[in-house]
C-alpha positions in Angstrom: -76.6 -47.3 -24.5 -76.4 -49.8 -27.2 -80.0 -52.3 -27.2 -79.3 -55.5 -25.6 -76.6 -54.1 -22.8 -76.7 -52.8 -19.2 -73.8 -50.9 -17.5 -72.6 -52.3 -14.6 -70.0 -50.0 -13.9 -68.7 -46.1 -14.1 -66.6 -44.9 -16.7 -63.2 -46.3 -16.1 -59.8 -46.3 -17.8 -57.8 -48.7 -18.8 -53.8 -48.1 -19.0 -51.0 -50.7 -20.5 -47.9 -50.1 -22.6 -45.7 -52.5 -25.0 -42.0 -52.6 -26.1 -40.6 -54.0 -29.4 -38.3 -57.4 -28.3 -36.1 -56.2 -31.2 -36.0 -53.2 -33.8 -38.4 -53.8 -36.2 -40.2 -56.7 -34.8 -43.9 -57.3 -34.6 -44.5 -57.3 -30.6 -48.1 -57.4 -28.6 -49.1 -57.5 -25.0 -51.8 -58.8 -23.7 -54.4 -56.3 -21.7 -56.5 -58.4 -18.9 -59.9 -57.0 -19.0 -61.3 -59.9 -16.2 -64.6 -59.6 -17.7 -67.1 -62.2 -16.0 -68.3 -64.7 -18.8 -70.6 -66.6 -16.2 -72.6 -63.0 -16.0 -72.3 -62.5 -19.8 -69.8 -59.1 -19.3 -68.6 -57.4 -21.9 -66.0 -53.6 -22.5 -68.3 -51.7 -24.5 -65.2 -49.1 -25.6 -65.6 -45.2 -25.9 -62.1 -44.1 -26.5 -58.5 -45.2 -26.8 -55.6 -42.8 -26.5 -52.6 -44.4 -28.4 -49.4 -42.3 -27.6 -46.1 -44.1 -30.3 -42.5 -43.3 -29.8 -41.1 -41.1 -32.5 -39.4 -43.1 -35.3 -35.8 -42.8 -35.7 -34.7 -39.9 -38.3 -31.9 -41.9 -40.4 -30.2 -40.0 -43.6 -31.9 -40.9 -47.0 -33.9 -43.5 -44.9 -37.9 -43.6 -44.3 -39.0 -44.9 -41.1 -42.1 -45.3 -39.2 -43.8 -47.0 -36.1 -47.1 -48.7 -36.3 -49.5 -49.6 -33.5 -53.3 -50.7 -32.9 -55.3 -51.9 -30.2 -57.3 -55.5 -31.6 -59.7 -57.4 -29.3 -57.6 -60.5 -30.2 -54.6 -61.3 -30.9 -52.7 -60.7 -34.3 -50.2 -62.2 -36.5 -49.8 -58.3 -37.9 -50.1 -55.1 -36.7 -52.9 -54.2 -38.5 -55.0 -51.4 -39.4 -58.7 -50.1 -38.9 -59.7 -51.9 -42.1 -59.3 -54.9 -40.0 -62.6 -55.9 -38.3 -60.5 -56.6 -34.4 -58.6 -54.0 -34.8 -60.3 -50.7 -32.5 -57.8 -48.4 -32.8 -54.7 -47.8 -35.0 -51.2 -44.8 -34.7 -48.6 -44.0 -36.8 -45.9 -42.0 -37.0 -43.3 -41.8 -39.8 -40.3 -40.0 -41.1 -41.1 -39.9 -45.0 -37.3 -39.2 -46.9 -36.3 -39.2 -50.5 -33.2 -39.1 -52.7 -32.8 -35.9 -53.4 -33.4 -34.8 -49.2 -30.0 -34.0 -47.1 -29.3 -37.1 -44.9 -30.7 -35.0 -41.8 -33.9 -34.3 -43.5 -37.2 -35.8 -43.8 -40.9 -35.3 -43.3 -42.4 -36.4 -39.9 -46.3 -37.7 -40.2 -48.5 -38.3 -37.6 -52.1 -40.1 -38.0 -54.0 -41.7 -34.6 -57.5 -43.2 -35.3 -60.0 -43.3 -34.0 -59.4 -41.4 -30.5 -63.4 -41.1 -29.7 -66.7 -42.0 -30.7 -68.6 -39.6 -33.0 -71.1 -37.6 -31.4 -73.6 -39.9 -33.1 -72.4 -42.8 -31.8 -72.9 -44.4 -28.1 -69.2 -46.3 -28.6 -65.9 -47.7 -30.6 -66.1 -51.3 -30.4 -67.3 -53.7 -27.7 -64.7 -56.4 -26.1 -66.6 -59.4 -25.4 -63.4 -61.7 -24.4 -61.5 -60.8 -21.0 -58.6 -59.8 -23.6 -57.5 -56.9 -25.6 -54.3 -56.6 -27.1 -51.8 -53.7 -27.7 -49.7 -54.2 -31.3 -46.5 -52.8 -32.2 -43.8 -52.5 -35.0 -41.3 -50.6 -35.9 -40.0 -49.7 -39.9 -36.6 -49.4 -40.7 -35.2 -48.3 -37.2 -32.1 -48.9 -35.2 -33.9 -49.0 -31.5 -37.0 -50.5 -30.4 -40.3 -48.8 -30.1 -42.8 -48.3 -27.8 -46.6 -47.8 -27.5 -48.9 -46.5 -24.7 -52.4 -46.8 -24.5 -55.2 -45.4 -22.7 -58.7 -47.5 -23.2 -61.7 -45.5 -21.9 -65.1 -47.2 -21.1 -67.2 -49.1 -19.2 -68.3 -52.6 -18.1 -72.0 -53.6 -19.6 -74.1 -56.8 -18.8 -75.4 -57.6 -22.3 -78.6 -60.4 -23.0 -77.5 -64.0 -23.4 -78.1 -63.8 -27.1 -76.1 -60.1 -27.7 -73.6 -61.9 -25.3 -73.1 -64.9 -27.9 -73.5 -63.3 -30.5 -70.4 -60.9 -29.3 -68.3 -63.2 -28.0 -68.7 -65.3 -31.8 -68.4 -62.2 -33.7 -65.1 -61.6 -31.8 -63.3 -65.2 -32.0 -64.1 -65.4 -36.3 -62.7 -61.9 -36.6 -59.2 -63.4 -35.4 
Protein backbone atom coordinates (compact mmCIF):
# COMPACT_ATOMS: atom_id res chain seq x y z
CA UNK A 1 0.00 0.00 0.00
CA UNK A 2 1.48 3.12 -1.03
CA UNK A 3 2.35 5.62 2.51
CA UNK A 4 -0.14 8.14 2.92
CA UNK A 5 -3.31 5.95 1.45
CA UNK A 6 -6.06 3.68 2.97
CA UNK A 7 -8.20 1.29 0.81
CA UNK A 8 -11.63 1.79 1.03
CA UNK A 9 -12.78 -0.65 -1.28
CA UNK A 10 -12.04 -4.30 -2.95
CA UNK A 11 -10.41 -4.77 -6.09
CA UNK A 12 -12.81 -3.58 -8.76
CA UNK A 13 -12.76 -3.10 -12.53
CA UNK A 14 -13.39 -0.51 -14.43
CA UNK A 15 -14.82 -1.03 -18.25
CA UNK A 16 -15.47 1.87 -21.08
CA UNK A 17 -14.81 1.90 -24.78
CA UNK A 18 -14.42 4.86 -27.43
CA UNK A 19 -15.05 5.19 -31.26
CA UNK A 20 -13.15 7.56 -33.71
CA UNK A 21 -16.01 10.43 -34.93
CA UNK A 22 -14.17 10.17 -38.23
CA UNK A 23 -11.19 8.06 -39.78
CA UNK A 24 -8.25 9.35 -38.55
CA UNK A 25 -9.50 11.76 -35.93
CA UNK A 26 -8.22 12.22 -32.44
CA UNK A 27 -11.37 11.06 -30.34
CA UNK A 28 -11.60 10.62 -26.19
CA UNK A 29 -14.26 9.68 -23.76
CA UNK A 30 -14.56 10.57 -20.70
CA UNK A 31 -14.52 7.58 -17.79
CA UNK A 32 -16.57 8.70 -14.51
CA UNK A 33 -14.63 7.42 -11.61
CA UNK A 34 -17.15 9.39 -8.83
CA UNK A 35 -14.44 9.59 -6.56
CA UNK A 36 -15.54 11.55 -3.26
CA UNK A 37 -13.27 14.86 -3.06
CA UNK A 38 -15.02 15.88 0.35
CA UNK A 39 -13.33 12.36 1.82
CA UNK A 40 -10.08 13.06 -0.13
CA UNK A 41 -10.70 9.66 -2.54
CA UNK A 42 -8.44 8.78 -4.94
CA UNK A 43 -8.06 5.32 -7.93
CA UNK A 44 -4.80 4.11 -7.02
CA UNK A 45 -4.51 1.97 -10.49
CA UNK A 46 -2.97 -1.72 -10.78
CA UNK A 47 -3.69 -2.55 -14.33
CA UNK A 48 -5.34 -1.47 -17.56
CA UNK A 49 -6.15 -3.87 -20.31
CA UNK A 50 -6.26 -1.84 -23.59
CA UNK A 51 -7.80 -4.14 -26.48
CA UNK A 52 -7.38 -1.60 -30.29
CA UNK A 53 -9.09 -2.47 -33.46
CA UNK A 54 -6.79 -3.79 -36.10
CA UNK A 55 -5.71 -1.09 -38.57
CA UNK A 56 -6.82 -1.33 -41.97
CA UNK A 57 -4.27 -3.32 -44.48
CA UNK A 58 -4.21 -0.78 -47.59
CA UNK A 59 -1.70 -1.66 -50.64
CA UNK A 60 1.74 0.28 -50.47
CA UNK A 61 0.06 2.12 -47.46
CA UNK A 62 1.28 2.05 -43.62
CA UNK A 63 -1.38 2.31 -41.15
CA UNK A 64 -1.79 2.20 -37.44
CA UNK A 65 -4.14 2.87 -34.45
CA UNK A 66 -3.00 4.55 -31.32
CA UNK A 67 -4.65 4.62 -27.89
CA UNK A 68 -3.80 5.50 -24.13
CA UNK A 69 -5.62 5.93 -21.02
CA UNK A 70 -4.46 9.76 -19.39
CA UNK A 71 -5.95 10.92 -16.03
CA UNK A 72 -6.95 14.14 -17.96
CA UNK A 73 -7.86 15.04 -20.79
CA UNK A 74 -5.63 15.47 -24.01
CA UNK A 75 -5.17 17.56 -27.05
CA UNK A 76 -3.10 14.23 -28.35
CA UNK A 77 -3.16 10.83 -28.06
CA UNK A 78 -0.13 10.54 -26.38
CA UNK A 79 2.32 8.15 -25.15
CA UNK A 80 3.89 6.76 -21.78
CA UNK A 81 6.54 9.44 -21.98
CA UNK A 82 3.77 11.73 -21.10
CA UNK A 83 3.45 12.21 -17.34
CA UNK A 84 -1.03 11.72 -17.50
CA UNK A 85 -0.77 9.28 -19.74
CA UNK A 86 -1.09 5.47 -17.61
CA UNK A 87 -1.34 3.40 -20.32
CA UNK A 88 -0.63 3.38 -24.07
CA UNK A 89 -1.59 0.40 -27.48
CA UNK A 90 -0.64 0.27 -30.75
CA UNK A 91 -1.14 -1.64 -33.52
CA UNK A 92 0.20 -0.94 -37.05
CA UNK A 93 0.53 -2.29 -40.56
CA UNK A 94 4.21 -1.23 -41.47
CA UNK A 95 4.46 -1.36 -45.71
CA UNK A 96 7.05 -0.29 -48.13
CA UNK A 97 7.69 0.25 -51.91
CA UNK A 98 8.97 -2.61 -52.95
CA UNK A 99 5.89 -4.92 -50.73
CA UNK A 100 2.91 -6.36 -53.01
CA UNK A 101 -0.15 -4.03 -52.42
CA UNK A 102 -1.67 -6.94 -50.04
CA UNK A 103 1.36 -7.11 -48.02
CA UNK A 104 2.71 -5.59 -44.99
CA UNK A 105 3.96 -6.11 -41.46
CA UNK A 106 1.45 -6.07 -38.57
CA UNK A 107 2.97 -4.75 -35.06
CA UNK A 108 1.51 -4.92 -31.89
CA UNK A 109 2.95 -3.08 -28.56
CA UNK A 110 0.43 -2.50 -25.28
CA UNK A 111 2.12 -0.91 -22.26
CA UNK A 112 2.00 -1.13 -19.45
CA UNK A 113 -0.68 -3.98 -18.74
CA UNK A 114 0.45 -4.49 -14.91
CA UNK A 115 2.44 -3.34 -12.20
CA UNK A 116 5.93 -4.89 -11.75
CA UNK A 117 6.15 -7.30 -8.99
CA UNK A 118 8.11 -4.55 -7.26
CA UNK A 119 5.67 -2.17 -7.45
CA UNK A 120 2.27 -1.70 -5.27
CA UNK A 121 0.55 0.23 -8.54
CA UNK A 122 0.46 2.12 -12.11
CA UNK A 123 -0.65 5.50 -11.46
CA UNK A 124 -3.03 6.98 -8.95
CA UNK A 125 -6.28 9.06 -10.27
CA UNK A 126 -6.94 11.74 -7.95
CA UNK A 127 -9.72 13.58 -10.17
CA UNK A 128 -13.28 11.70 -10.53
CA UNK A 129 -11.97 11.46 -14.36
CA UNK A 130 -10.00 9.35 -16.54
CA UNK A 131 -9.93 9.42 -20.07
CA UNK A 132 -9.74 6.86 -22.96
CA UNK A 133 -7.68 8.41 -26.26
CA UNK A 134 -7.91 7.25 -29.65
CA UNK A 135 -6.60 7.79 -33.28
CA UNK A 136 -6.42 6.23 -36.21
CA UNK A 137 -3.22 6.62 -39.11
CA UNK A 138 -3.93 6.53 -42.57
CA UNK A 139 -7.24 4.37 -42.51
CA UNK A 140 -10.50 4.34 -44.42
CA UNK A 141 -12.96 3.31 -41.22
CA UNK A 142 -12.93 4.51 -37.78
CA UNK A 143 -11.28 2.84 -34.92
CA UNK A 144 -12.06 1.67 -31.72
CA UNK A 145 -10.51 1.09 -28.30
CA UNK A 146 -11.65 -0.91 -25.16
CA UNK A 147 -10.36 -0.69 -21.91
CA UNK A 148 -10.26 -2.54 -18.80
CA UNK A 149 -8.88 -0.39 -15.58
CA UNK A 150 -8.20 -2.68 -12.58
CA UNK A 151 -7.89 -1.21 -9.06
CA UNK A 152 -9.12 0.09 -6.12
CA UNK A 153 -10.55 3.12 -4.21
CA UNK A 154 -7.99 4.46 -1.40
CA UNK A 155 -8.58 7.29 1.28
CA UNK A 156 -5.26 9.16 1.10
CA UNK A 157 -4.04 12.09 4.01
CA UNK A 158 -5.10 15.59 3.21
CA UNK A 159 -1.63 16.57 2.25
CA UNK A 160 -0.99 13.15 -0.19
CA UNK A 161 -4.60 14.14 -1.31
CA UNK A 162 -3.47 17.79 -2.45
CA UNK A 163 -0.61 16.97 -3.38
CA UNK A 164 -2.24 14.30 -5.94
CA UNK A 165 -4.92 16.13 -7.01
CA UNK A 166 -2.08 19.23 -8.01
CA UNK A 167 0.24 16.91 -9.39
CA UNK A 168 -2.68 15.74 -11.70
CA UNK A 169 -4.18 19.21 -13.01
CA UNK A 170 -0.24 20.68 -14.00
CA UNK A 171 0.34 17.44 -15.81
CA UNK A 172 -2.52 18.46 -18.26
Amino acid sequence: MPTGLKSTSSPIQVSASVTETAANTLTSEQIELNLNPLDNEVFVVTQINLDVDAPDSLGATSTAVTATLSSTSRTSVGSIADQNVLGAAAREIICNAGMTPDGGIPFDREDPTMTALSEDYIGIIATSNCFLNIVGTANGNVKQCRVRLFGYRAQAQASVYAALVQSEVLSA
